[in-house]
C-alpha positions as CSV (number, residue, x, y, z in Angstrom):
1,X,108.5,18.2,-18.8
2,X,106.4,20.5,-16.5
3,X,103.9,20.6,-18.6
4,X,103.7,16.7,-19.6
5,X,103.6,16.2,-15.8
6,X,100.7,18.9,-15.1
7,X,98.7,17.5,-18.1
8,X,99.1,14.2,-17.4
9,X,98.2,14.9,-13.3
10,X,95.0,16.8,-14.6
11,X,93.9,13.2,-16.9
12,X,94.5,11.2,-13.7
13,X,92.5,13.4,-11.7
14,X,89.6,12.8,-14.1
15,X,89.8,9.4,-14.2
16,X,89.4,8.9,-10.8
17,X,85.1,9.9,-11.6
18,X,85.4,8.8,-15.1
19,X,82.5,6.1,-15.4
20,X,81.5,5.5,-19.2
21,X,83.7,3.9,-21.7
22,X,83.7,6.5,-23.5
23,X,85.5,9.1,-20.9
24,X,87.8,6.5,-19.8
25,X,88.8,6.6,-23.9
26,X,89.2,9.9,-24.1
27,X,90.8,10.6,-21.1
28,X,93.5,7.6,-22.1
29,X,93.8,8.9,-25.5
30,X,94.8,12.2,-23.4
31,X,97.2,10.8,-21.3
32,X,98.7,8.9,-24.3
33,X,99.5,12.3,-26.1
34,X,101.3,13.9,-22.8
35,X,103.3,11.2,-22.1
36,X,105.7,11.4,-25.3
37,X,106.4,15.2,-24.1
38,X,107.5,14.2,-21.0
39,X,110.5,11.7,-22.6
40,X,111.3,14.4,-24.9
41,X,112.3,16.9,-22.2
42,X,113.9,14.4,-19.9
43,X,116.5,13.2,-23.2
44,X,116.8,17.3,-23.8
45,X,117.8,17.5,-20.6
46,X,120.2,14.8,-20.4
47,X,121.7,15.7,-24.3
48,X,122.3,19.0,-22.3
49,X,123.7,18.0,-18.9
50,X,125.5,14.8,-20.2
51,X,129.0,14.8,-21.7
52,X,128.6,13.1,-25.3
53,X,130.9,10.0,-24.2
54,X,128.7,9.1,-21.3
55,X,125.1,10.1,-22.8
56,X,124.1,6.0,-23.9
57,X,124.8,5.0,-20.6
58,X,122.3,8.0,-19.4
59,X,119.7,7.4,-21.6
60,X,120.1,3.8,-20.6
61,X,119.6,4.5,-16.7
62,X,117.3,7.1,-17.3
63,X,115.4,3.9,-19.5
64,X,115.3,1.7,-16.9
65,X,114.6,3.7,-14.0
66,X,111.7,4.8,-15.8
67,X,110.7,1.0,-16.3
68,X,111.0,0.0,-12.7
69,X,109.0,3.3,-11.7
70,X,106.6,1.7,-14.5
71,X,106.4,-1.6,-12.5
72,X,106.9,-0.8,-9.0
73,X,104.9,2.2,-8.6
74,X,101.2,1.0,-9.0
75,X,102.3,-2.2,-7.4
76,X,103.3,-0.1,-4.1
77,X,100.2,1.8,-4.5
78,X,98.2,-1.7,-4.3
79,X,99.5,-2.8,-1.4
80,X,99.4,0.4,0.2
81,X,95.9,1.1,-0.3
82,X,93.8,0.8,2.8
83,X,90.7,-0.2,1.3
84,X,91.7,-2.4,-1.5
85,X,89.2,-3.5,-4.0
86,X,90.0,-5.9,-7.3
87,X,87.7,-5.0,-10.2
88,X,86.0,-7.9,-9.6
89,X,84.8,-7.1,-6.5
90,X,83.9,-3.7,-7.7
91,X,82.2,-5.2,-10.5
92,X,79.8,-7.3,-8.0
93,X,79.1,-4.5,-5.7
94,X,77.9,-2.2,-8.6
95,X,76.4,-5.2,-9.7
96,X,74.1,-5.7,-6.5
């Protein structure tokens, strides 16, 4: 799971300066391959910790907390964001 998160933090980090298609593709093909090792540790961990009885309801909050990380996360970031800039905008101002 370390090693998901620390691969995947690395492929964010890049795509922060990423500016051709073609990074932005490979660095999302990247993150695409880390991802899967991070759920594979987390339902290791919880086949481990978990008595067998209780393990579908587990996997099941584990699920959707993942989901409403998923949703809420870059939302919160948005409206955090001090200087916040649609792509559109972005677009023009490169544009100009």
């Amino acid at each position: 799971m370390v090693f998901s998160l620390a691969l995947n933090g690395i492929a964010y980090f890049f795509l922060m300066s990423a500016e051709t298609y073609p990074q932005f593709v490979i660095l999302m093909i990247f993150i695409g391959l880390s991802n899967p090792l991070y759920q594979v540790g987390a339902d290791a961990m919880l086949a481990d910790m978990i008595p067998s009885e209780k393990r579908t309801e587990a996997y099941a909050i584990n699920r959707i907390a993942n989901n409403a990380a998923f949703g809420i996360g870059p939302a919160w970031a948005d409206s955090s964001h001090p200087h916040r800039t649609t792509w559109l905008s972005t677009a023009r101002q490169r544009a100009s």
